[in-house]
PDB file of N, CA, C and O in Angstrom:
ATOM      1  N   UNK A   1      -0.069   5.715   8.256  1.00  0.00           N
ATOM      2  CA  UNK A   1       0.033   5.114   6.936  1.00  0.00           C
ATOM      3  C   UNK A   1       1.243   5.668   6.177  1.00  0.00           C
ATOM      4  O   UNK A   1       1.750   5.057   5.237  1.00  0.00           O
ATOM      5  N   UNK A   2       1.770   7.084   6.713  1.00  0.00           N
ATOM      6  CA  UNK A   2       2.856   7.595   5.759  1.00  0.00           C
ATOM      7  C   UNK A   2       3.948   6.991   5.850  1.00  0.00           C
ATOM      8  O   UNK A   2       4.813   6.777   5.001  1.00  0.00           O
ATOM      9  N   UNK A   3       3.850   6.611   7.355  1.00  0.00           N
ATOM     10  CA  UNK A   3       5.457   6.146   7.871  1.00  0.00           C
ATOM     11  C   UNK A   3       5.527   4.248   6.861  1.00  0.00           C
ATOM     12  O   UNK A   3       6.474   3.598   7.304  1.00  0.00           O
ATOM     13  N   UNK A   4       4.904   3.640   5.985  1.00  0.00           N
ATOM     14  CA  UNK A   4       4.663   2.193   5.694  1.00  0.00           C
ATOM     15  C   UNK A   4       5.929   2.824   4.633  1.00  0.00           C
ATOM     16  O   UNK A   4       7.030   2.278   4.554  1.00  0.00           O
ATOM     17  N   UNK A   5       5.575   3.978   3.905  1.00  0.00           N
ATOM     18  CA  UNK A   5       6.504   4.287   2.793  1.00  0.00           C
ATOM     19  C   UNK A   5       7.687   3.963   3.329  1.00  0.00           C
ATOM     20  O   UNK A   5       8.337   3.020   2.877  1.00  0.00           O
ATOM     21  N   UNK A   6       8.099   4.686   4.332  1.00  0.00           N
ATOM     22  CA  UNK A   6       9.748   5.332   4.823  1.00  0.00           C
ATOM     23  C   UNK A   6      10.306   3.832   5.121  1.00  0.00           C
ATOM     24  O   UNK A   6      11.367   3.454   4.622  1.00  0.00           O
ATOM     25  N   UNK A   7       9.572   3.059   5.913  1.00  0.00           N
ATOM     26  CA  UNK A   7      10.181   2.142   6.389  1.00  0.00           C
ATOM     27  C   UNK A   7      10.324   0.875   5.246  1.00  0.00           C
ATOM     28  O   UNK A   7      11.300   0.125   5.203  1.00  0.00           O
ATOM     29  N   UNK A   8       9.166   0.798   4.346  1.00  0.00           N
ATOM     30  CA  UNK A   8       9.395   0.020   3.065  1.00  0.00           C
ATOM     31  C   UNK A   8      10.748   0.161   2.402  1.00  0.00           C
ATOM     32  O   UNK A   8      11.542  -0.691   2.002  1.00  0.00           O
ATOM     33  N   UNK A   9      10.784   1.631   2.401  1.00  0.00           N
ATOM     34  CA  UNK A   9      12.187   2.053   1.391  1.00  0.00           C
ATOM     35  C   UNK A   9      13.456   1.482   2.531  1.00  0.00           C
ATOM     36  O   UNK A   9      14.395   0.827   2.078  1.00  0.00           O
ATOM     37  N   UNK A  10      13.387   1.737   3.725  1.00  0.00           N
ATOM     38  CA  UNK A  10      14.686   1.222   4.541  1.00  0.00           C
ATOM     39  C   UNK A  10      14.897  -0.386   4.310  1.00  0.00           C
ATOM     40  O   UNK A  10      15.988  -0.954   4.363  1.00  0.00           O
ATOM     41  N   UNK A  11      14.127  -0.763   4.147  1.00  0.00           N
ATOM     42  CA  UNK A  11      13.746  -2.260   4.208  1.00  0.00           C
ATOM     43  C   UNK A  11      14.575  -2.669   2.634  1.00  0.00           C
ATOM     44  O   UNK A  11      15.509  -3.470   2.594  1.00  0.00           O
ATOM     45  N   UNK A  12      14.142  -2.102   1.663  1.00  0.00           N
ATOM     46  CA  UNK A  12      14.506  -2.121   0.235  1.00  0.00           C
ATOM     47  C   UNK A  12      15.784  -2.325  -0.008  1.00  0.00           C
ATOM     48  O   UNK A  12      16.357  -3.235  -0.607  1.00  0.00           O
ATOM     49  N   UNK A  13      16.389  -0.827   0.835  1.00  0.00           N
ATOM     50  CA  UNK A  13      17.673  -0.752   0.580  1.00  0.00           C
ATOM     51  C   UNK A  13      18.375  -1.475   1.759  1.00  0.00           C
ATOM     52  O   UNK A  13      19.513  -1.009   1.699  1.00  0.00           O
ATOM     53  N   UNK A  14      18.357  -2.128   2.536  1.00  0.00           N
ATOM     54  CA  UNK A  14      18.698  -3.285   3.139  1.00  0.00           C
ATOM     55  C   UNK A  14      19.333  -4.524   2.480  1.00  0.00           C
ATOM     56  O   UNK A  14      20.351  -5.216   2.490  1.00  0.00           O
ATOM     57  N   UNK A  15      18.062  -4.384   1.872  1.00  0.00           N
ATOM     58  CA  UNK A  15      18.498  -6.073   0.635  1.00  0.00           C
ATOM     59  C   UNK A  15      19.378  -5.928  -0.115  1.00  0.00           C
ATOM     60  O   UNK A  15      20.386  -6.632  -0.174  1.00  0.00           O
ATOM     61  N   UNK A  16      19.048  -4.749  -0.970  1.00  0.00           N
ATOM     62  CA  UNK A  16      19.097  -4.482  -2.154  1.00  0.00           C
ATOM     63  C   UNK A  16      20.383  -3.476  -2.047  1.00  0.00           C
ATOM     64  O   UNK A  16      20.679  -2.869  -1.018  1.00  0.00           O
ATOM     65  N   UNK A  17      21.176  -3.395  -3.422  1.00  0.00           N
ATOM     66  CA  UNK A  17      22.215  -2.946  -3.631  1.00  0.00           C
ATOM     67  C   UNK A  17      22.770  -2.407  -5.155  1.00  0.00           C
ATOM     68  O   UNK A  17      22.288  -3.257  -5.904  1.00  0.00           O
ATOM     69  N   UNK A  18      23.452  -1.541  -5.926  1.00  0.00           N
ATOM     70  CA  UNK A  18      23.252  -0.937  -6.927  1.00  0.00           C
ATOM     71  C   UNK A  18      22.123  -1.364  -7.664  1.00  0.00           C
ATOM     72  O   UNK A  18      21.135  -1.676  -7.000  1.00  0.00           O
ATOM     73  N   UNK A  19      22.060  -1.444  -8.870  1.00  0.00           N
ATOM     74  CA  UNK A  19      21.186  -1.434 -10.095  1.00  0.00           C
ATOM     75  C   UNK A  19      19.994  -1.826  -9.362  1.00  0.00           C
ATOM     76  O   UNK A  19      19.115  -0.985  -9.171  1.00  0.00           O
ATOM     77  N   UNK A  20      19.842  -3.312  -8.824  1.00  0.00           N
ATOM     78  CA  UNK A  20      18.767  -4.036  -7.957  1.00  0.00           C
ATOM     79  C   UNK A  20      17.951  -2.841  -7.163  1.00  0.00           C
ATOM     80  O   UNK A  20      16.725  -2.746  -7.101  1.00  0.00           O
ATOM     81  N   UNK A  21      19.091  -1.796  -6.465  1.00  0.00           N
ATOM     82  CA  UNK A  21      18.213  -0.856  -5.494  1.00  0.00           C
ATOM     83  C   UNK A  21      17.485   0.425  -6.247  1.00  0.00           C
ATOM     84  O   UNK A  21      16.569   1.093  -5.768  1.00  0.00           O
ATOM     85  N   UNK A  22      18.134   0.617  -7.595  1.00  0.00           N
ATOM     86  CA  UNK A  22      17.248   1.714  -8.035  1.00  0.00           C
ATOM     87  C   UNK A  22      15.942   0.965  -8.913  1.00  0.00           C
ATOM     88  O   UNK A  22      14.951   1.595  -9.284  1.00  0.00           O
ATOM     89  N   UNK A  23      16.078   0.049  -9.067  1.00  0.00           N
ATOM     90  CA  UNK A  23      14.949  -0.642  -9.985  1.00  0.00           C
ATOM     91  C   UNK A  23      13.743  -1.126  -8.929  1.00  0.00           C
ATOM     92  O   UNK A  23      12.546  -1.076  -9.214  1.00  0.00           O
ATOM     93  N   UNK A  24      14.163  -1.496  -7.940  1.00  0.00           N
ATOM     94  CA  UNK A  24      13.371  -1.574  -6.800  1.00  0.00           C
ATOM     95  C   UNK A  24      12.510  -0.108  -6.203  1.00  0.00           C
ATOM     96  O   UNK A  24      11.302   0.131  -6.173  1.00  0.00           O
ATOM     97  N   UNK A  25      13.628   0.668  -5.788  1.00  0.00           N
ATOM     98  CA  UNK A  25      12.852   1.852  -5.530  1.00  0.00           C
ATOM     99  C   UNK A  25      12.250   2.676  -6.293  1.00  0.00           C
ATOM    100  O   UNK A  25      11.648   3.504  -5.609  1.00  0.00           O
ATOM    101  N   UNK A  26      12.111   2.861  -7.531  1.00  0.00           N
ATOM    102  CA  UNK A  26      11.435   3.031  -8.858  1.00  0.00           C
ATOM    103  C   UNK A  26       9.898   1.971  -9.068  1.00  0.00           C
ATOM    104  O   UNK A  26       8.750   2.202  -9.450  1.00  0.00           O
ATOM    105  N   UNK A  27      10.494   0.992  -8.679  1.00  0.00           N
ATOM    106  CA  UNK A  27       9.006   0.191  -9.160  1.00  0.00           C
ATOM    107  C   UNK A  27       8.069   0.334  -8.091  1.00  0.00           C
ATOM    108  O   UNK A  27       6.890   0.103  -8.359  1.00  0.00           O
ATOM    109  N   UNK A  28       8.531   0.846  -6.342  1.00  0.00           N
ATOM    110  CA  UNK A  28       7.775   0.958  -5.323  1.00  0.00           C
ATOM    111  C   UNK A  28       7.101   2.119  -5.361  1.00  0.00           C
ATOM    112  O   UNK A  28       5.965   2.367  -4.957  1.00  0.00           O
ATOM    113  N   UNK A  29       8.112   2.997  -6.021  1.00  0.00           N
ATOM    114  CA  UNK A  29       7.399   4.679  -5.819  1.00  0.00           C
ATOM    115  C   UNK A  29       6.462   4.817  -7.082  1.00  0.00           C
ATOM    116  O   UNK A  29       6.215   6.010  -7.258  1.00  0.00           O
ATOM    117  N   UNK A  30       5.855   4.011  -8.021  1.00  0.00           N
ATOM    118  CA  UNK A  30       4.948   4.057  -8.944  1.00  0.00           C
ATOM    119  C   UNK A  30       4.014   3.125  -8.425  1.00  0.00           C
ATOM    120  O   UNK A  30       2.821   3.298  -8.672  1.00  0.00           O
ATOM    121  N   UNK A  31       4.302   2.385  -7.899  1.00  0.00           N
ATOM    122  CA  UNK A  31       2.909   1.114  -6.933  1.00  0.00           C
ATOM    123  C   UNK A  31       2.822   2.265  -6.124  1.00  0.00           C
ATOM    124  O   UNK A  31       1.641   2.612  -6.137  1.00  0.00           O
ATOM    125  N   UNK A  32       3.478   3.008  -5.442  1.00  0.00           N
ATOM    126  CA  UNK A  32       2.680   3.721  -4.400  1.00  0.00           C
ATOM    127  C   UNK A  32       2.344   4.951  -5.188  1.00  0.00           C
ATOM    128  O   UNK A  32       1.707   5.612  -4.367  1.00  0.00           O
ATOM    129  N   UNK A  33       2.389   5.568  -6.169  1.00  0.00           N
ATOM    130  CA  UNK A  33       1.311   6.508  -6.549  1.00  0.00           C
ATOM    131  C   UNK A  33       0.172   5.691  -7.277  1.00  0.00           C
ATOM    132  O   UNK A  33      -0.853   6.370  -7.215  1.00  0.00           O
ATOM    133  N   UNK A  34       0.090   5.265  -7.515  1.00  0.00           N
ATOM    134  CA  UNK A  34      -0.798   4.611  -8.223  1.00  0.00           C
ATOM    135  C   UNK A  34      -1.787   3.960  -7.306  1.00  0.00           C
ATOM    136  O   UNK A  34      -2.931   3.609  -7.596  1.00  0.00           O
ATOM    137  N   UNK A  35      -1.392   3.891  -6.566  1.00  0.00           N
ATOM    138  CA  UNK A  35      -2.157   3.138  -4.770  1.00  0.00           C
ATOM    139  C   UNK A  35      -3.131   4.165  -4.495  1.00  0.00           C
ATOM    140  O   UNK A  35      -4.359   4.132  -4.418  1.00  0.00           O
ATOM    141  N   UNK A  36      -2.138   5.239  -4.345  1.00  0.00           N
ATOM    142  CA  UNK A  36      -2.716   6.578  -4.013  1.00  0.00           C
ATOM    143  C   UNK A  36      -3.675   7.249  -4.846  1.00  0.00           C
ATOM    144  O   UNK A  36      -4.707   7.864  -4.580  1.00  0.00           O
ATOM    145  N   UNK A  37      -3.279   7.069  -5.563  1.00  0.00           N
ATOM    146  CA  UNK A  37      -4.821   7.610  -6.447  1.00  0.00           C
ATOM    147  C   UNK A  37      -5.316   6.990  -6.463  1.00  0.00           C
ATOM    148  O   UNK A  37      -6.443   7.408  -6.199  1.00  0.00           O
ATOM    149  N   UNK A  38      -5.317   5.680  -6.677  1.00  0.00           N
ATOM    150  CA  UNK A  38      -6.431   4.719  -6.616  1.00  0.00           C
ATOM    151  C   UNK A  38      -7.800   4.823  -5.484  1.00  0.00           C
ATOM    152  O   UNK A  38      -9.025   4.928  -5.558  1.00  0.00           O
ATOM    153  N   UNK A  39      -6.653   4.714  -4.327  1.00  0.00           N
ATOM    154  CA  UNK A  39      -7.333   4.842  -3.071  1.00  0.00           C
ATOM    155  C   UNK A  39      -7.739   6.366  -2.742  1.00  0.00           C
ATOM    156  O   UNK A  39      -7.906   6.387  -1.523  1.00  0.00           O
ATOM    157  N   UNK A  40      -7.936   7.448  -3.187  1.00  0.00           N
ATOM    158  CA  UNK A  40      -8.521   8.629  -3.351  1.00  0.00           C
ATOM    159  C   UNK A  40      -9.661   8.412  -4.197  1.00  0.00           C
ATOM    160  O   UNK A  40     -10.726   8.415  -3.580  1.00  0.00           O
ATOM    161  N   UNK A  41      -9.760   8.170  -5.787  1.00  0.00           N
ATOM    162  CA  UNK A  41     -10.729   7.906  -6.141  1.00  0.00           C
ATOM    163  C   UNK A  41     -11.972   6.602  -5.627  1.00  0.00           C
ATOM    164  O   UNK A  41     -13.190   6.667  -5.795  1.00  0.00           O
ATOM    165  N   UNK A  42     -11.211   5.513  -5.000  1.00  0.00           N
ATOM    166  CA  UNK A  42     -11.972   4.891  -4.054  1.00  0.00           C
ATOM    167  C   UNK A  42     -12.613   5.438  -2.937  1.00  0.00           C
ATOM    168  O   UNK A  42     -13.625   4.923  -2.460  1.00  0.00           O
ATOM    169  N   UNK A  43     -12.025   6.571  -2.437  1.00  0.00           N
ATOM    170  CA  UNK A  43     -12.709   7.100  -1.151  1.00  0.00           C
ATOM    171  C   UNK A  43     -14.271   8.370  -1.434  1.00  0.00           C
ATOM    172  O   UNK A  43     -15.330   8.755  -0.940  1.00  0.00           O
ATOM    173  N   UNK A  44     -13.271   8.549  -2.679  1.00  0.00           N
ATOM    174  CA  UNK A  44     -14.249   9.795  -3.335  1.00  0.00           C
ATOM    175  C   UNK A  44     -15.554   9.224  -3.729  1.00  0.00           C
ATOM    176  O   UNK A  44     -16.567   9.922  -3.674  1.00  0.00           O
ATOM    177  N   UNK A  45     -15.596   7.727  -4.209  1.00  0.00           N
ATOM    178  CA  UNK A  45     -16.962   6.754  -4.875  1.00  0.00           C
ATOM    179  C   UNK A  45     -17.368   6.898  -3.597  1.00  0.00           C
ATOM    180  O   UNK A  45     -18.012   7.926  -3.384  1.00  0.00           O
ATOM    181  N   UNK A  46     -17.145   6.022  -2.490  1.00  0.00           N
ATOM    182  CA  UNK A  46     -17.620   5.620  -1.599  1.00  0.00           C
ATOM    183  C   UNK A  46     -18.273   6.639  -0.516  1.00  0.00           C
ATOM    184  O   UNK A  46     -19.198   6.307   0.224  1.00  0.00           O
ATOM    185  N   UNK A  47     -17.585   8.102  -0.521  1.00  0.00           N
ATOM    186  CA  UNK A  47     -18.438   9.196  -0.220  1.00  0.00           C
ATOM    187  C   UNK A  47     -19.280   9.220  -0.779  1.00  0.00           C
ATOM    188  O   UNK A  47     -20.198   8.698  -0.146  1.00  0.00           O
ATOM    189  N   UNK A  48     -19.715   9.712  -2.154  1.00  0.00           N
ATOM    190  CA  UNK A  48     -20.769   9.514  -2.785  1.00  0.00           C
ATOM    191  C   UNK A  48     -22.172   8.784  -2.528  1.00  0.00           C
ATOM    192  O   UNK A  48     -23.301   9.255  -2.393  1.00  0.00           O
ATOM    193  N   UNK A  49     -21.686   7.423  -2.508  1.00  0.00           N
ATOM    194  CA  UNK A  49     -22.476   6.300  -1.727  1.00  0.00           C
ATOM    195  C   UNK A  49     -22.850   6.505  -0.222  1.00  0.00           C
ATOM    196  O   UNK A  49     -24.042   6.503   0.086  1.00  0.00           O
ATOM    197  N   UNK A  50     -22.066   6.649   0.550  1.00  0.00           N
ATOM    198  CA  UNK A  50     -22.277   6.386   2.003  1.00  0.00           C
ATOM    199  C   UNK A  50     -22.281   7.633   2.369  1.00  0.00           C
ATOM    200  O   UNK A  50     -22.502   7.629   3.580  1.00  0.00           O
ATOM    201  N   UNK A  51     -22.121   9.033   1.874  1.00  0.00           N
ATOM    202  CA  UNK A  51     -21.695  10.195   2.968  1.00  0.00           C
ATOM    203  C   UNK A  51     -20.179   9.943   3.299  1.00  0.00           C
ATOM    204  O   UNK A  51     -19.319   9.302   2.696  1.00  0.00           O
ATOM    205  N   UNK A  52     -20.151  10.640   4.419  1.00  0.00           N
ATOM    206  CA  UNK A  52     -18.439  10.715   5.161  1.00  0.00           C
ATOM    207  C   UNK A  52     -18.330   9.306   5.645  1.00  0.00           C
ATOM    208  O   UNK A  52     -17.175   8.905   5.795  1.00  0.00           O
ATOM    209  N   UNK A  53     -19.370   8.413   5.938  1.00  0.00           N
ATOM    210  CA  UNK A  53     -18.345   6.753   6.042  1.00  0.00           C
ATOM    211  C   UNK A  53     -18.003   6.374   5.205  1.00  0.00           C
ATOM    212  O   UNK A  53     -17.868   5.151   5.234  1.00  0.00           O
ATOM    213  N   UNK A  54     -17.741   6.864   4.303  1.00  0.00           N
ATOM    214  CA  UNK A  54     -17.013   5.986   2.824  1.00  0.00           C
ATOM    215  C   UNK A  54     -16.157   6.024   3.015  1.00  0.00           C
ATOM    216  O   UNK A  54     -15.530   5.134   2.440  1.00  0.00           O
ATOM    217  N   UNK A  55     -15.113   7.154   4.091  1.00  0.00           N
ATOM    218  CA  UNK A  55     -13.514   6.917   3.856  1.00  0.00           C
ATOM    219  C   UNK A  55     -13.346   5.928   5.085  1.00  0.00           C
ATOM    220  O   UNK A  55     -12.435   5.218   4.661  1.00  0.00           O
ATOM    221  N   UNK A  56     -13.654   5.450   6.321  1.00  0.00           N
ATOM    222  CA  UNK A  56     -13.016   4.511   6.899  1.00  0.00           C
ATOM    223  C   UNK A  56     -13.784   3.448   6.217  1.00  0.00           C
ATOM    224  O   UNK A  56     -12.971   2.527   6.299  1.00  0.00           O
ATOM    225  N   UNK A  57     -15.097   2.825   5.424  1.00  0.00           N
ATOM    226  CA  UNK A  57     -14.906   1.319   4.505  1.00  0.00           C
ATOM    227  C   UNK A  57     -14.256   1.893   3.761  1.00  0.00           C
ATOM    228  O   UNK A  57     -15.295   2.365   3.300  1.00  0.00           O
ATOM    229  N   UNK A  58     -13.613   2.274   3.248  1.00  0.00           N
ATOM    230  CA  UNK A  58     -12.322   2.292   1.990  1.00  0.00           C
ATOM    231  C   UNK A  58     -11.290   1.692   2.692  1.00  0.00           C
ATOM    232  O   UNK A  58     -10.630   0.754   2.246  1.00  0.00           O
ATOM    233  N   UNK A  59     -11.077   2.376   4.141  1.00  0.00           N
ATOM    234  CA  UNK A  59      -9.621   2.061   4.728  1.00  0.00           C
ATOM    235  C   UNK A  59      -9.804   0.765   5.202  1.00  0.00           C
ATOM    236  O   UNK A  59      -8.822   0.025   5.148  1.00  0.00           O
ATOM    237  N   UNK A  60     -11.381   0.105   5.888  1.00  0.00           N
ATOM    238  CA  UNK A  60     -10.967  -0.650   6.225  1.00  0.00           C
ATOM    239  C   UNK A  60     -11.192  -2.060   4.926  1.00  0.00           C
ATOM    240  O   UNK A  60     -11.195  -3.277   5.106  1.00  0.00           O
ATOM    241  N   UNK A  61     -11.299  -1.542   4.105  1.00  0.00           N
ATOM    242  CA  UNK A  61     -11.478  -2.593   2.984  1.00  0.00           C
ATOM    243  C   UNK A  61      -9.563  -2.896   2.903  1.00  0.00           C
ATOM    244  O   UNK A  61      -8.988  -3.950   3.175  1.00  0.00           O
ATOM    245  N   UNK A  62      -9.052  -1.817   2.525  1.00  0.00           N
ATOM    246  CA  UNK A  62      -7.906  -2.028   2.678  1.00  0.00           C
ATOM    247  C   UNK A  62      -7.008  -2.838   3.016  1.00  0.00           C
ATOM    248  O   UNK A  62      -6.179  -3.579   2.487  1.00  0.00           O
ATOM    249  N   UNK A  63      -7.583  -2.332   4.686  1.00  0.00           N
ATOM    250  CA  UNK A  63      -6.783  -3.246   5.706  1.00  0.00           C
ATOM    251  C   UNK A  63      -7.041  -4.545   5.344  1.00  0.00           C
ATOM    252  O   UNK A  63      -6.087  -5.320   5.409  1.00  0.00           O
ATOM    253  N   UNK A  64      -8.367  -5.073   4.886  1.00  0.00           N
ATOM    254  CA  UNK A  64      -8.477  -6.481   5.165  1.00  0.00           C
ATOM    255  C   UNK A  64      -8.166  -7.062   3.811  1.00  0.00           C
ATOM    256  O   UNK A  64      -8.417  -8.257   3.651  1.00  0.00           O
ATOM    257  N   UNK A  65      -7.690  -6.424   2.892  1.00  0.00           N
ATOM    258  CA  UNK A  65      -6.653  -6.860   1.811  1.00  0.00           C
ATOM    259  C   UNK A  65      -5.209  -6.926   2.145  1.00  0.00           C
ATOM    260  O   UNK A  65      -4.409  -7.667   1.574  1.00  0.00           O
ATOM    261  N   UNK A  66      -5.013  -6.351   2.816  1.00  0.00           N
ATOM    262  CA  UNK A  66      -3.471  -6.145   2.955  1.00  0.00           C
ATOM    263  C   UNK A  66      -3.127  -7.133   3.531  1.00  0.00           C
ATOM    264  O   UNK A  66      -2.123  -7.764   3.201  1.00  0.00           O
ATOM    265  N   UNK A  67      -4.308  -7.632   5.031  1.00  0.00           N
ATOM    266  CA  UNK A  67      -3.899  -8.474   5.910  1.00  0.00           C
ATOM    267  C   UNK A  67      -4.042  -9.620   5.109  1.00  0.00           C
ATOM    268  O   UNK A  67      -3.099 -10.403   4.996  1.00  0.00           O
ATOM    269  N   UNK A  68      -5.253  -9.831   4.468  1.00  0.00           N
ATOM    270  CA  UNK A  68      -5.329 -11.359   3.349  1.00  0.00           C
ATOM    271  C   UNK A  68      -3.950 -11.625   3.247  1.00  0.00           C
ATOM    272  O   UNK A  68      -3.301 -12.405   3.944  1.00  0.00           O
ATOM    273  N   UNK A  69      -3.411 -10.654   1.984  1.00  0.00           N
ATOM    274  CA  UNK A  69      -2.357 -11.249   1.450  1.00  0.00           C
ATOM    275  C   UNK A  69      -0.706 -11.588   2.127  1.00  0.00           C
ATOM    276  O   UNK A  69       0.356 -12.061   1.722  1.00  0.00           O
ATOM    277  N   UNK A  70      -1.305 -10.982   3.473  1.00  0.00           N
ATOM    278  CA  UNK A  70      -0.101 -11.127   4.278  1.00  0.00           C
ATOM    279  C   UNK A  70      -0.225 -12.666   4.789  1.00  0.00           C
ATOM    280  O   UNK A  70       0.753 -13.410   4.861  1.00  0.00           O
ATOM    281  N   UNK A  71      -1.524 -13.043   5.129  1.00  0.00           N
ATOM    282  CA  UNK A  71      -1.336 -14.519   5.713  1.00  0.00           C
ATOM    283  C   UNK A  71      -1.054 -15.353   4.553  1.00  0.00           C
ATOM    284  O   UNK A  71      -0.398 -16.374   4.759  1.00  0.00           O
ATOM    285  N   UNK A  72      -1.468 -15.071   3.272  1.00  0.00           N
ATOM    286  CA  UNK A  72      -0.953 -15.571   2.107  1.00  0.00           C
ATOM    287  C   UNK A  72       0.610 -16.199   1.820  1.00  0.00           C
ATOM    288  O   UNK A  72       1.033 -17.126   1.130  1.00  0.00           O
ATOM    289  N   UNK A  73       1.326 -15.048   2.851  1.00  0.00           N
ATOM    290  CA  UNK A  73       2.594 -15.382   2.441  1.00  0.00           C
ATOM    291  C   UNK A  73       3.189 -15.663   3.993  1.00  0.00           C
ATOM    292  O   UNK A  73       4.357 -15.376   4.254  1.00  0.00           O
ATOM    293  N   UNK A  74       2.341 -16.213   4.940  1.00  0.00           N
ATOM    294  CA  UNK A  74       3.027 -16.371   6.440  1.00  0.00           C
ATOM    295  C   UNK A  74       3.479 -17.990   5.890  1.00  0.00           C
ATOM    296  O   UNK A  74       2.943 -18.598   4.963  1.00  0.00           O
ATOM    297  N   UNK A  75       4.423 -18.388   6.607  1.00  0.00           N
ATOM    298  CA  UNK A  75       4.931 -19.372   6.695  1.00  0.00           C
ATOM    299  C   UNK A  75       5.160 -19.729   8.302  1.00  0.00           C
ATOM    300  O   UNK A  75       5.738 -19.109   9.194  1.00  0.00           O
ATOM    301  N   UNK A  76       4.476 -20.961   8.283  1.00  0.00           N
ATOM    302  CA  UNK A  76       4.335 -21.865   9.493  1.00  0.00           C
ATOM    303  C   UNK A  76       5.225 -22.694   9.601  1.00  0.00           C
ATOM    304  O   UNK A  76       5.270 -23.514   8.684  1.00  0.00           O
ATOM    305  N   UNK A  77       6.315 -22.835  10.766  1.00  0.00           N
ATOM    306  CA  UNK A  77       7.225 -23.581  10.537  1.00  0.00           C
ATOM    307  C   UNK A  77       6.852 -25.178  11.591  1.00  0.00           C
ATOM    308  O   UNK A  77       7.626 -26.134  11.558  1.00  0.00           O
TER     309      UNK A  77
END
């Protein structure tokens, strides 16, 4: 999961170029803390609830958001 950061940011600065690239990498590195805590205090509820399976349904709740919104944006040619 750490490596999604590194390669997001390569990806960023790919596109992207002065002003565009720091406003970009600024708005990613606050979605990703904010992810992150999020998803800590999500794992921390769900211990609560379930014991120690609360952290893989957290992760895999995740996953199956992430993947949603990915077919969201697949394009079928």
């Amino acid at each position: 999961m750490g490596a999604i950061y590194a390669i997001s940011l390569a990806l960023i600065s790919e596109r992207l170029e002065g002003e565009e690239l720091i406003t970009a990498n600024a708005g990613y590195s606050v979605k990703e803390g904010v992810g992150g805590t999020l998803g800590i205090l999500f794992i921390g509820i769900a211990m609560d609830l379930f014991t120690a399976d609360g952290t893989p349904y957290v992760i895999l709740l995740a996953c199956i958001l992430y993947f949603s919104f990915v077919l969201t944006r697949l394009e079928i040619e």
